[in-house]
C-alpha positions in Angstrom: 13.3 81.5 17.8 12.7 81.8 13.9 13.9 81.0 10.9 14.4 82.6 7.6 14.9 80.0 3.8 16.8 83.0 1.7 16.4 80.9 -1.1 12.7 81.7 -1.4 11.7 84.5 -3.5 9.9 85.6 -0.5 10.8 85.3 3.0 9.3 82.6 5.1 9.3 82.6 8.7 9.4 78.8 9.7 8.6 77.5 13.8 11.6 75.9 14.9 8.9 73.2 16.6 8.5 72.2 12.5 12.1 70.6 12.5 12.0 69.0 16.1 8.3 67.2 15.2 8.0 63.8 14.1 7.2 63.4 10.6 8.3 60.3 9.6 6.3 57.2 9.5 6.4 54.0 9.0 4.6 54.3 5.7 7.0 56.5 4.6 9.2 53.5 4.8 7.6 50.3 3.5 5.8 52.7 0.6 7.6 52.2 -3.0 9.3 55.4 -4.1 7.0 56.1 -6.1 3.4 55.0 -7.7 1.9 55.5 -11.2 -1.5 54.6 -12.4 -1.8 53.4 -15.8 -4.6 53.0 -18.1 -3.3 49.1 -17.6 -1.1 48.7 -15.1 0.4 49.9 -12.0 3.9 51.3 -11.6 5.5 50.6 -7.9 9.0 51.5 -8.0 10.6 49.0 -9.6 7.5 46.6 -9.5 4.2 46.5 -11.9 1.1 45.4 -10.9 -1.9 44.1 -13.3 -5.4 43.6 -12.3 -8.0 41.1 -14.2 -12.0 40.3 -13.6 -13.1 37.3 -14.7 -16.8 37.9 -16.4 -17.8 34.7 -17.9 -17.9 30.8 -17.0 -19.1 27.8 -18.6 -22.1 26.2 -17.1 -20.3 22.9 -15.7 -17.1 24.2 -13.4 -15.0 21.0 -12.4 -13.9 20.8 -8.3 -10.8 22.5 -8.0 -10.8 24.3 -11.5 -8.6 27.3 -9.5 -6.2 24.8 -8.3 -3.5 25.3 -11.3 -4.0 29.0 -10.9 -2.9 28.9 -7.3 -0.1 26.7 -7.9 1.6 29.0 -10.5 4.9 30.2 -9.6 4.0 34.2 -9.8 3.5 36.6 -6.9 -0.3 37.2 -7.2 -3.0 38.4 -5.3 -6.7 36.4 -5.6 -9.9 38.0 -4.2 -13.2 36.9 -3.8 -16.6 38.5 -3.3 -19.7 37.0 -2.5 -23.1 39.0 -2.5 -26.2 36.9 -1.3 -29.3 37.6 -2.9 -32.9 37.2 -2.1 -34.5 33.9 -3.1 -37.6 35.4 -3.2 -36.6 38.0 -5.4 -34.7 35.1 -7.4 -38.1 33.1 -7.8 -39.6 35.5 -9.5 -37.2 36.5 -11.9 -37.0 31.9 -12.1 -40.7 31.6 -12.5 -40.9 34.7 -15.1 -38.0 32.9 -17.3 -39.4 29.8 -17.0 -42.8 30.9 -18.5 -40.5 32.7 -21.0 -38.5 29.3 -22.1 -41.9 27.1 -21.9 -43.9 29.6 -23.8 -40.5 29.8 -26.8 -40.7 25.6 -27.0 -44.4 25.3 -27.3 -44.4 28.0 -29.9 -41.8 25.9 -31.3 -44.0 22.9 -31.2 -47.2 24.8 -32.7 -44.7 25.9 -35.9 -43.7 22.2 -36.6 -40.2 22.9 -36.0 -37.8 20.9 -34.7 -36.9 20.8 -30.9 -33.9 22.9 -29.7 -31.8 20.9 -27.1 -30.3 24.1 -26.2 -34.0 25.9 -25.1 -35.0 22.4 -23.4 -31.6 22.4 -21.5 -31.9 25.8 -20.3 -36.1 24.7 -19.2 -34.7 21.6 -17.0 -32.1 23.8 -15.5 -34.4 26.6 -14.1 -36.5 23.9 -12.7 -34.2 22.1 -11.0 -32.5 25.9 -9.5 -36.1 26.6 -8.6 -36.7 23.5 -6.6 -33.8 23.7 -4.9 -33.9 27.1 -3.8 -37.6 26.4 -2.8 -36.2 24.1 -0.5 -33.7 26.0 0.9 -31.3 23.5 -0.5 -29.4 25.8 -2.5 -29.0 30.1 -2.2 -27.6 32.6 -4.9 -25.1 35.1 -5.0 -23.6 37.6 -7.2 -19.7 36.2 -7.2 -16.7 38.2 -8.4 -13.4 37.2 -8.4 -10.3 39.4 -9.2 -6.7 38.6 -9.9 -3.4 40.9 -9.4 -0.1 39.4 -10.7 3.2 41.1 -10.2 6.0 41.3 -12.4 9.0 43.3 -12.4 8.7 44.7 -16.5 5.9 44.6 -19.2 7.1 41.5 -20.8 6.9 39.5 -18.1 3.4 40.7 -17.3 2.3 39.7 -20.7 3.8 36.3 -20.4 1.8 35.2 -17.0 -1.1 37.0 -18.6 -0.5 34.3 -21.5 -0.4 31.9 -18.8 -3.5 32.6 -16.8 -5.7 33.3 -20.3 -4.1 29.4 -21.5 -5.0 28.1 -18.3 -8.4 29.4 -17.5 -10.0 29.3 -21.6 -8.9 25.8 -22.0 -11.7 25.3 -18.8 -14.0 28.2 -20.5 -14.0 30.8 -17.7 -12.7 34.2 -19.7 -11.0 37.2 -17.7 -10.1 40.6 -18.3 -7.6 43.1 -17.4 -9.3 46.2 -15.6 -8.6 49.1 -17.8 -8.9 52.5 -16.9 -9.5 51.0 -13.3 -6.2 49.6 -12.3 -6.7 51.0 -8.5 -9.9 50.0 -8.4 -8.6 46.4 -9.3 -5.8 46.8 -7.1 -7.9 47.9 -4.4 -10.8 44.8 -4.8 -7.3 42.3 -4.1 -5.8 44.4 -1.4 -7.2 43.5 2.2 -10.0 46.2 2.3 -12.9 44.3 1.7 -13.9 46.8 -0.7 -15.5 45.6 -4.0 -14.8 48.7 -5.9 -15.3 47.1 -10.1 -18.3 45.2 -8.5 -18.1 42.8 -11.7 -20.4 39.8 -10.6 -21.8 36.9 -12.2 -24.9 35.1 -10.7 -24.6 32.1 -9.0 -25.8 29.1 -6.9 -24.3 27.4 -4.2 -23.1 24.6 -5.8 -20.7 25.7 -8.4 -19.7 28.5 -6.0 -18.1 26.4 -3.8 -15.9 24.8 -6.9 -14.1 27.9 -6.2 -12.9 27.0 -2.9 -9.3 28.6 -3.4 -7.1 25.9 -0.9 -7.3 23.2 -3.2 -3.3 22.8 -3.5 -2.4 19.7 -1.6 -1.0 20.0 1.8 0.8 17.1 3.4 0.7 18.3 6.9 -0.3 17.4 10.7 -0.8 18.4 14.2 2.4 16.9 15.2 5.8 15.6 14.3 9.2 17.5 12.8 9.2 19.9 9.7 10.5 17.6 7.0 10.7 21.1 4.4 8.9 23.3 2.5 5.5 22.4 0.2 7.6 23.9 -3.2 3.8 24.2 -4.6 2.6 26.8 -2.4 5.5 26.8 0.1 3.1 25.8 3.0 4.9 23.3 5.7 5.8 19.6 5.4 5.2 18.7 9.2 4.8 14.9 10.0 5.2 12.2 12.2 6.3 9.1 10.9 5.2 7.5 14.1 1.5 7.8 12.9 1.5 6.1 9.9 0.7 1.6 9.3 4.5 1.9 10.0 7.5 4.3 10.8 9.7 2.7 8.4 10.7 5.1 4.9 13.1 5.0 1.9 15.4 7.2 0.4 16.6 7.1 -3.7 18.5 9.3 -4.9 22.3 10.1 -6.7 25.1 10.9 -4.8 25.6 14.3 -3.4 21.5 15.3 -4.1 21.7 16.3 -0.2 19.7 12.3 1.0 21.9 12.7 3.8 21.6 16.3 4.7 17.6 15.5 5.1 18.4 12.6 6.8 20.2 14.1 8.8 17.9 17.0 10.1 15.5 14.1 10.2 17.6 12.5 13.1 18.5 16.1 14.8 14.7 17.3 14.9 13.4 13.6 16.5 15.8 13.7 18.6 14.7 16.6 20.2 11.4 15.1 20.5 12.9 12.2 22.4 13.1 9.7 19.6 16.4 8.0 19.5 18.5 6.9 16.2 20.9 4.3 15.6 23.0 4.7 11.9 24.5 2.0 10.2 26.9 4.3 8.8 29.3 3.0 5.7 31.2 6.5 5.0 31.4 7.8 8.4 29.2 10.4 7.7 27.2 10.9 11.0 30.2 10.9 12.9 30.4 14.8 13.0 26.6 14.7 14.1 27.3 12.2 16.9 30.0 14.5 18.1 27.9 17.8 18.1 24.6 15.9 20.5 26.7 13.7 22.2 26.2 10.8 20.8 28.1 7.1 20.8 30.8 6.8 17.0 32.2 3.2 17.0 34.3 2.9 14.2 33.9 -0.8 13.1 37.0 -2.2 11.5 39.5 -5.1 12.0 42.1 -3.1 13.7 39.1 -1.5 15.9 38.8 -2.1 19.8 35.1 -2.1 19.4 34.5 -6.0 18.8 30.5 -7.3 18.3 29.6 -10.7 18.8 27.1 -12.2 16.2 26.2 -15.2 18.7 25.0 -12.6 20.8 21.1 -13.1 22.0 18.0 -10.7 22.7 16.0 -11.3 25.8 13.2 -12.9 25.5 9.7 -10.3 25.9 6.9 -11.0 27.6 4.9 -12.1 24.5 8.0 -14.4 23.4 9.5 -17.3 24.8 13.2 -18.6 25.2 12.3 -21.5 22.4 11.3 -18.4 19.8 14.4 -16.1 20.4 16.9 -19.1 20.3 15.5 -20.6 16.8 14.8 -16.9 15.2 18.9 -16.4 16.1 19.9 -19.8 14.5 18.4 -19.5 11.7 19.6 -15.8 11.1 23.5 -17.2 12.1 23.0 -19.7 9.6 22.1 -16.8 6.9 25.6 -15.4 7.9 27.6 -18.2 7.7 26.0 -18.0 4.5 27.6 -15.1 3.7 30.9 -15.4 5.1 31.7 -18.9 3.5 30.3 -17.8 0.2 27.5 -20.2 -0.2 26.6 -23.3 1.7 25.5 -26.9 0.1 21.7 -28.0 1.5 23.5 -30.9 3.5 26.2 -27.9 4.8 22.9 -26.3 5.4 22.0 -29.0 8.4 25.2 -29.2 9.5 25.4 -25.9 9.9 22.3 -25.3 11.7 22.7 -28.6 13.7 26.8 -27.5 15.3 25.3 -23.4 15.7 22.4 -25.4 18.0 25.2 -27.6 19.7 27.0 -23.9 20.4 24.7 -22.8 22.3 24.1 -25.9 24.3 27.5 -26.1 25.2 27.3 -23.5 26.7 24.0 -24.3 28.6 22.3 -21.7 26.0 19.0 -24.1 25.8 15.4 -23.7 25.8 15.0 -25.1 29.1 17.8 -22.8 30.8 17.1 -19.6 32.8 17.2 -17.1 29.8 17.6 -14.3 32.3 20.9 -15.3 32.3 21.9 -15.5 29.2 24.8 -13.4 28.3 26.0 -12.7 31.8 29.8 -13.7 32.6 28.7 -14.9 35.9 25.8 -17.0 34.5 25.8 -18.0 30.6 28.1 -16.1 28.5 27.4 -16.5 24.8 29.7 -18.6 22.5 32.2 -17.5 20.0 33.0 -18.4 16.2 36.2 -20.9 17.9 33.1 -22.4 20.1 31.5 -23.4 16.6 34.4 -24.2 15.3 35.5 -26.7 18.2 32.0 -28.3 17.5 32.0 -28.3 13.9 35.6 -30.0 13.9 34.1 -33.3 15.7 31.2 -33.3 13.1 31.4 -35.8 10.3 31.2 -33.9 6.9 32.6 -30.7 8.4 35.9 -30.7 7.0 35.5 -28.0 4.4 33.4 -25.8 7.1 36.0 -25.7 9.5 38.8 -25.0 7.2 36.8 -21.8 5.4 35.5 -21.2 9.4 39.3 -20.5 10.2 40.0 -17.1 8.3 37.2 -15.6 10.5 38.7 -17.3 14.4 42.5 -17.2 13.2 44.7 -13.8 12.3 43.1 -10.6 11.4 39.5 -11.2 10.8 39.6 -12.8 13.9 39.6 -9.4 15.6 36.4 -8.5 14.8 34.3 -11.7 14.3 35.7 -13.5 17.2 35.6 -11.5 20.0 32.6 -10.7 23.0 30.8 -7.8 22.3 31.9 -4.5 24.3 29.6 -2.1 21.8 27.3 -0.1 24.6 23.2 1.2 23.3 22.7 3.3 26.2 23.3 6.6 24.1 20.7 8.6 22.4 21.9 8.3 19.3 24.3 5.6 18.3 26.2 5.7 14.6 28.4 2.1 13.9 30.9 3.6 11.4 32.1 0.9 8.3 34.4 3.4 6.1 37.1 1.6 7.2 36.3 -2.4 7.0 37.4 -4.2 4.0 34.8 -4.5 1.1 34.8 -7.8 0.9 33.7 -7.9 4.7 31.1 -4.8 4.3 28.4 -6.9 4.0 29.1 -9.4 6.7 29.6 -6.2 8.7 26.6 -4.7 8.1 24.9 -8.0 8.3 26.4 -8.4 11.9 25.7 -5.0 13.3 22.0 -4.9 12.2 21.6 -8.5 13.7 23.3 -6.4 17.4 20.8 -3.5 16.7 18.2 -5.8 15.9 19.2 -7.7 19.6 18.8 -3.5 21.1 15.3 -2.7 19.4 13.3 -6.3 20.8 15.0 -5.9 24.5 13.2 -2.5 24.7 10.0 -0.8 23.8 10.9 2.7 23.1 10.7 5.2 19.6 13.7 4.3 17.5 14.8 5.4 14.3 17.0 2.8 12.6 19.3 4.1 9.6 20.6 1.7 7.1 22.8 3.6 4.7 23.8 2.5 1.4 21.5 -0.5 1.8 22.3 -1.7 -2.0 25.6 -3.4 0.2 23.0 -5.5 2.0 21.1 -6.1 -0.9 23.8 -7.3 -2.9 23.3 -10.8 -0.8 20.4 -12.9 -0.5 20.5 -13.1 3.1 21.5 -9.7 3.8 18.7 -8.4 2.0 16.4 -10.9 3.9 17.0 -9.8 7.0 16.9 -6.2 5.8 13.4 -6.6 4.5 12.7 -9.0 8.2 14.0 -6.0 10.2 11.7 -3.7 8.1 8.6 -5.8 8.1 8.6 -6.7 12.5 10.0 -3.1 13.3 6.3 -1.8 13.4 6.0 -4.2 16.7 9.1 -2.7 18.6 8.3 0.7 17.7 11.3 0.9 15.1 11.9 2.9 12.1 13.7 1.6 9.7 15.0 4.5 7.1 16.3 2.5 4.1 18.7 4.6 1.7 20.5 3.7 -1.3 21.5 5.5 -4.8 22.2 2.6 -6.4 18.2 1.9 -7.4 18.6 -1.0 -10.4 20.8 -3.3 -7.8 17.8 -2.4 -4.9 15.2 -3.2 -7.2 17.1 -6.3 -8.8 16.6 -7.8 -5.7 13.4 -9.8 -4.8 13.1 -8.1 -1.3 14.0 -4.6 -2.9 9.9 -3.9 -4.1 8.4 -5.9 -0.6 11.0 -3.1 1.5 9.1 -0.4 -0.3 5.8 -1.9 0.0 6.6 -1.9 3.9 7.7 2.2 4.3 5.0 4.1 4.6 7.6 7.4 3.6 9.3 7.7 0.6 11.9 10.6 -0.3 12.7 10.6 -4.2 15.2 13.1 -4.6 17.6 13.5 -7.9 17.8 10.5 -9.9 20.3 9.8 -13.1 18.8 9.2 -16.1 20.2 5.8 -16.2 17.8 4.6 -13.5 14.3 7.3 -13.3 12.5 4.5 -15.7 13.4 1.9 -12.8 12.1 4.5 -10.1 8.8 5.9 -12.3 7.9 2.4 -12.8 8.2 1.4 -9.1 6.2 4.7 -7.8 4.1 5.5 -10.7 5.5 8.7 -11.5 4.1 10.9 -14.1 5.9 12.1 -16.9 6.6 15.7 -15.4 7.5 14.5 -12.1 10.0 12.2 -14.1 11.6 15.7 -15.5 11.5 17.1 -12.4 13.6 14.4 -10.6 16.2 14.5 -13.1 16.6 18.1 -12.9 15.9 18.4 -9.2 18.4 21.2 -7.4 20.4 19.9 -4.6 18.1 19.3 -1.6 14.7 19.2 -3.5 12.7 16.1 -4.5 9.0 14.1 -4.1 8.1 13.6 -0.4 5.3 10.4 -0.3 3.5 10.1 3.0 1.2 7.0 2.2 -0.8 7.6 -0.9 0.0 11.3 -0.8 3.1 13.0 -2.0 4.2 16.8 -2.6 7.4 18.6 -4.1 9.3 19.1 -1.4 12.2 21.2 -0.2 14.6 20.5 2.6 14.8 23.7 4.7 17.6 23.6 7.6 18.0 26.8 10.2 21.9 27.7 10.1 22.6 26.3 13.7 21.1 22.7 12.5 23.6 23.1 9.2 26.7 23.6 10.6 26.0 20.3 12.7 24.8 18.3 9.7 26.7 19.8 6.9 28.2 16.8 4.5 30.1 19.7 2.4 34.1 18.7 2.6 34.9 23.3 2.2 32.2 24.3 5.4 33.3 21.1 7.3 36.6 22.2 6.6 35.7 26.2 7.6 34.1 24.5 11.0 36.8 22.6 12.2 39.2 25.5 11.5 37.3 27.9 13.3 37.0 25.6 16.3 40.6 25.1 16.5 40.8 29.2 16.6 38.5 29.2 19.2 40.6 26.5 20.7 44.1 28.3 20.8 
C-alpha cells in the first residue's frame, strides 16, 4: 500500500512501513529543543553554557586552592586532564635550562652586576625538580583543567564569571573563556574523556595534587541515620552519635526554626535501628509521634492518673553496690526538697538528709538489706513524701520543714508527688508529657521524671536516646541544672544519649553547668538564633563572622551541624511519610487528623 503528500510540488510515494517504524528515541527526549554555538557561549533551550581554560598559575599553589570554586552555589561542570610525560625527555630539556640559567648568572658575575634573586630562584628550582625526578620522587605532566558554568541569561553568566575571575586572581591562577571553541570546551567537561582545546601547563607531582577537586568537607560515616543534606555540596550528613567520646548533643535555636522537626526524625530514624528514646516533653509535642510508632504518652499533671514516685530506687549493677545507689539517691532527694521548699538553710540541709536516710530505714531500705528487693510490695516497697514527713515531724528543728512539706502530701499537689509510681519503661519509645502541670511545679516535674528515667537508664544496658526539651526550665534551678549536667556527664557509662534543647541560650549559658553540658555533647545543632543572643552562641562555639549571618538568616530547617571538632551547613531533609508523623505545623496536623477522621466514617 502507498501513499501520496499532495502538498508537495512533486508527488512522493512514501512506504507505509515509514509511519509504523520506531523513530523516536530517548535522545529525542532528554535533548534541549534546540542548540546554538556561539563564538562564546552555548545556547540549550532555555539554558547557556560557558566554557573557560585556565592557562597560567603562580609558582606556590596552596592545598585546596579549588576548594572555594567547588563550593560555589552555580551548576558547573570541572574537568581535569593529566598527560604524563617522559622524565627522560624532561632531564634534558632540565639539564639544557639549567646550563642556560648558570651560564646568564656567571655572565652576570663576570659584568660586575648585581645578583638577580629572580635568575638564582629559578637556578635552585631546576635543581631541586631535577633531583627529584632523578629519583623517581617526583613525575611531570602536562595538566589542563576546564570549567563550564550554566546560567539561565547572559547576565548571570557574566556575574559567576566575575565570581570565578575574583576568586581564582586573588590566588594568581588566570582563566579564559574558550572562544570560537565553545564545543570544544563543552566537550573537554562532558564525560568523553576527550581533551579536544588540549591547553596544558607543565607540571610536577607535587603541586598537581593541590588540585585534588574533593576538598569540600564532608561529615559523613559508614553507619548511623541521615541527619540532612551537606548545603555546601549537598553530599549526605550520615552519623552515629553512638561513635563519638559520648552520644550526648545539644540543640539552640528560636522557636519555630524546625529544632523539633530534626529532633524528631532523629528519634524516628534510630528507632528503626533499634535505639530507643525517652522525651521529656513540656508542650506535648511528641505525643503525635508516640501515637504513629506505638509508643507510651503519659501526660504528667496533678489531675493525671499517672503518679511517679521520687523516693523510688535503681537496682544496684554489678559494678555498684547497695551503699552507692542509696547515698547517690539521698543526696539527689535532698536537691529536690531543695527545690520544692524553695531553698533550705545548711542546718535544714542535715536535717534533711538525716530524716530522707531514716525514710528509707523505716522501711528496711538499708545498706545491709537484700536490695533485690527493694521496691517490691511483697518485699520492700519504697517510702512516700507522708513517710518523710511522719519522720521529719518527730525531729527537733523540723517544724518549718514539715509545715512547707504539707502542700506537696496534703490536697492537690499531693496527687502527683505523693503517690507509688505506676509509670511503665517497657515501650520503645516513651514521651512524659508536662504541658499541663503548673509552672511553678515544671521544674520539680521535670526534676522528678529525669530522676525516674535516670532510675530506667542504670537498671539496663541498652542504646537510649534521652530528650530533655526546653532544658532552660531545669536550668533555671541550681539543682536542676546539676543533675542535668550529672545525667549528661555518667550517660556515656549506660549507653545514654542525652539530647539537651533549649531556645532560650543567655538563661542556659547564665548558668554555671550551661558551658560544662556543652563541653560533654559531642553534637551540636545551631539552627536560627535571634539577634538578641548569636554574640552569646558565637562566643560559646567560636563562630565566624559569616556563619554568625548565616544563623540569623537561617530558613526554617537549616543550620551548623558540629560532630566533634567538625561542623557543616546543614539541611534537614524528611521523606513525606516521615513528615506527616513528625510534622509540628498546627494547618498539616490539622489536614491529618481530618483526613483520618474521613477515613474513619
Amino acid at each position: 500500500m502507498k501513499f501520496e503528500i499532495p502538498f508537495l510540488k512533486k508527488k512522493t510515494e512514501v512506504d507505509e512501513q515509514f509511519f509504523s517504524g520506531e523513530h523516536l528515541k530517548i535522545g529525542d527526549i532528554i535533548a534541549p529543543s534546540f542548540i546554538e554555538v556561539k563564538q562564546n557561549a552555548i545556547n540549550m533551550g532555555e539554558r547557556m553554557s560557558k566554557s573557560y581554560f585556565i592557562f597560567s598559575y603562580p609558582r606556590y599553589i596552596t592545598t585546596g586552592w579549588l576548594s572555594p570554586i567547588i563550593n560555589l552555589n552555580y551548576p558547573m561542570d570541572v574537568s581535569f586532564f593529566f598527560h604524563p610525560v617522559s622524565s627522560e625527555k624532561i632531564l634534558k630539556q632540565l639539564r639544557r635550562r639549567v646550563t642556560e640559567v648558570q651560564a646568564e648568572i656567571s655572565e652576570r658575575e663576570e659584568k660586575g652586576l648585581i645578583r638577580d634573586p629572580a635568575l638564582e630562584t629559578a637556578y635552585q628550582d631546576l635543581e631541586d625538580l631535577r633531583d627529584r625526578l632523578q629519583t623517581a620522587q617526583e613525575r611531570m605532566f602536562r595538566f589542563s583543567m576546564y570549567i563550564t558554568v550554566y546560567a539561565d541569561s547572559e547576565k548571570e553568566l557574566k556575574e559567576i564569571e566575575t565570581n570565578l575571575r575574583s576568586i581564582l586572581e586573588s590566588r594568581l591562577i588566570y582563566i579564559k573563556p574558550a572562544l570560537y571553541q565553545q564545543k570544544e570546551g563543552f566537550t573537554c567537561t562532558s564525560p568523553y574523556n576527550l581533551d579536544q582545546l588540549d591547553i596544558t601547563t607543565l607540571m610536577n607531582t607535587g603541586p598537581l595534587s593541590s588540585a585534588f577537586p574533593f576538598v569540600s568537607f564532608d561529615l559523613s560515616s559508614n553507619e548511623g541515620i541521615l541527619y540532612g543534606i551537606n548545603s555546601h555540596n549537598n553530599s549526605i550528613v550520615l552519623f552515629d552519635r553512638f561513635t563519638l567520646a559520648n552520644a550526648n548533643s545539644v540543640i539552640f535555636a528560636v522557636s519555630g526554626s524546625g529544632k523539633s522537626y530534626a529532633v524528631k526524625l532523629e528519634i524516628l530514624r534510630y528507632l528503626m535501628l533499634g535505639v530507643d528514646s525517652i522525651i521529656l516533653d513540656p508542650e506535648n509535642e511528641y505525643k503525635f509521634l508516640a501515637e504513629a510508632v506505638g509508643g507510651s504518652f503519659f501526660d504528667i499533671s496533678l489531675g493525671s492518673d499517672y503518679h511517679i514516685n521520687p523516693f523510688d530506687l535503681p537496682q544496684p549493677k554489678e559494678d555498684e553496690s547497695a551503699e552507692d545507689v542509696l547515698r547517690s539517691s539521698i543526696i539527689n532527694l535532698v536537691g529536690l526538697m531543695r527545690l520544692m521548699m524553695g531553698g533550705l538553710s545548711p542546718e535544714e540541709d542535715g536535717i534533711m538528709d538525716s530524716a530522707i536516710t531514716e525514710t528509707y530505714a523505716a522501711k528496711d531500705i538499708t545498706v545491709e538489706s537484700d536490695s533485690s528487693l527493694w521496691g517490691k510490695e511483697d518485699g520492700l516497697p519504697f517510702p512516700l513524701l507522708e513517710d518523710l514527713e511522719q519522720v521529719l515531724s518527730t525531729m527537733e528543728g523540723a517544724e518549718s520543714l514539715v509545715k512547707r512539706l504539707q502542700r506537696f502530701t496534703k490536697g492537690v499537689y499531693s496527687n502527683f508527688f505523693n503517690q507509688h509510681s505506676n509509670v511503665s519503661m517497657a515501650n520503645r519509645m516513651v514521651v512524659f508529657g508536662i504541658r499541663d502541670m503548673e509552672d511553678e511545679l515544671r521544674p520539680m516535674a521535670m526534676y522528678i521524671i529525669l530522676r525516674f528515667i535516670w532510675k530506667t537508664a542504670t537498671s539496663e544496658m541498652k542504646k537510649r536516646i534521652l530528650v530533655v526539651d526546653e532544658a532552660w526550665w531545669l536550668i533555671k534551678t541550681e539543682e536542676g541544672a546539676s543533675f542535668l549536667f550529672g545525667t549528661v556527664k555518667r550517660a556515656r557509662k549506660y549507653w545514654l544519649g542525652v539530647t539537651t534543647i533549649t531556645q532560650d541560650v543567655n538563661d542556659f549559658m547564665r548558668s554555671e553547668y550551661g558551658q560544662p553540658i556543652i563541653t560533654n555533647s559531642s553534637l551540636v545543632i545551631l539552627m536560627k538564633q535571634s539577634p538578641a543572643t548569636i554574640e552569646t552562641v558565637r562566643d560559646a562555639f567560636n563562630l565566624t563572622e559569616e556563619e554568625k549571618m548565616l544563623l540569623l538568616e537561617a530558613p526554617v530547617g537549616e543550620g551548623i551541624f558540629f560532630a566533634g571538632t567538625k561542623h557543616v551547613l546543614i539541611r534537614v531533609k524528611a521523606s513525606y511519610a516521615e513528615d506527616q508523623i513528625i510534622t509540628t505545623s498546627p494547618e498539616q496536623l490539622v489536614k491529618i487528623k481530618q483526613a483520618k477522621r474521613e477515613l474513619g466514617e
